[in-house]
C-alpha positions in Angstrom: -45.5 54.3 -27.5 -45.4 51.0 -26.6 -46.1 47.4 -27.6 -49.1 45.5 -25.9 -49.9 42.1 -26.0 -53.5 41.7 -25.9 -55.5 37.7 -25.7 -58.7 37.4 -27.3 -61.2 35.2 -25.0 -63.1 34.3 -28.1 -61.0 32.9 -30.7 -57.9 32.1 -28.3 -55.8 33.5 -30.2 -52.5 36.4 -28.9 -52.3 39.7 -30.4 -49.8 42.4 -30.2 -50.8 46.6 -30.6 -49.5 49.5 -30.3 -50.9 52.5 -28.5 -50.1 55.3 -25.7 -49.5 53.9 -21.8 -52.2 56.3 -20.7 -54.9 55.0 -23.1 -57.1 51.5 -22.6 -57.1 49.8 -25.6 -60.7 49.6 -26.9 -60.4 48.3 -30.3 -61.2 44.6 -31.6 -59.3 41.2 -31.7 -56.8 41.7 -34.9 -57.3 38.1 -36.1 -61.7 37.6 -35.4 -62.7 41.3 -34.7 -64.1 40.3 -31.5 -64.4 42.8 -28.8 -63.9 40.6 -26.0 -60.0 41.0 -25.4 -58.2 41.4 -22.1 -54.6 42.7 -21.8 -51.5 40.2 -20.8 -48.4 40.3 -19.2 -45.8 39.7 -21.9 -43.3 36.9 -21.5 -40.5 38.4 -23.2 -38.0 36.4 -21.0 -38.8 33.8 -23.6 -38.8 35.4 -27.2 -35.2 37.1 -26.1 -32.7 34.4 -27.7 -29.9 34.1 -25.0 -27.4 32.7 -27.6 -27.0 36.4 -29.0 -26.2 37.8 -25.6 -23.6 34.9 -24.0 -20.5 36.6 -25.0 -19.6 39.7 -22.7 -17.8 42.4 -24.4 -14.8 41.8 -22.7 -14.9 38.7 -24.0 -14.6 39.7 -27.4 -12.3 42.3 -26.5 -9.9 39.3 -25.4 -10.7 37.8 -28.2 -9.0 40.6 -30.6 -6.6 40.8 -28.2 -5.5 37.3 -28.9 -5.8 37.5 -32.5 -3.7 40.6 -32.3 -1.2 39.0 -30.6 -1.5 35.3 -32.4 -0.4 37.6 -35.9 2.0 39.7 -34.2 4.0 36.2 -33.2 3.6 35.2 -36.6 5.5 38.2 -38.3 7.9 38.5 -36.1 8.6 34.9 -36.9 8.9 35.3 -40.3 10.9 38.8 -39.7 13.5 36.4 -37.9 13.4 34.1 -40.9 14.4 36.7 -43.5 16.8 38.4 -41.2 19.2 35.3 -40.7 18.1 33.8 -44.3 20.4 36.3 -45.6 24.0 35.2 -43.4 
């Protein structure tokens, strides 16, 4: 079932509940118990944060990838080290 945002014409005020798509909702306003309420389209364009969904997941797949590689570089540097340390 889903989420429906519902405005209340009396106290002004936006209210979200829960019931079945093939039901009206005929209940009261959740904050002033007023019956006058009329159902809204939801913005949810805006309460999606787009920060949290900028990164692709290729681009953190790279971004292992790189890692990966930036330690490999590093070992075998220090492999090289040891191995002509000793002559």
């Amino acid at each position: 079932m889903p989420f429906y945002e519902y405005h209340c014409l009396d106290c002004e005020k936006t209210f979200n509940v829960f019931h079945s798509m093939n039901k009206e909702y005929e209940g009261t306003c959740g904050f002033c118990e007023s019956v006058n309420v009329e159902k809204i389209v939801s913005a949810i364009g805006d309460k999606v944060e787009r920060d949290k969904f900028k990164k692709k997941d290729g681009d953190l797949v790279k971004s292992h990838i790189e890692e990966a590689r930036k330690e490999i570089k590093k070992e075998k540097d220090r492999m090289k080290g040891e191995m002509f340390k000793d002559d």
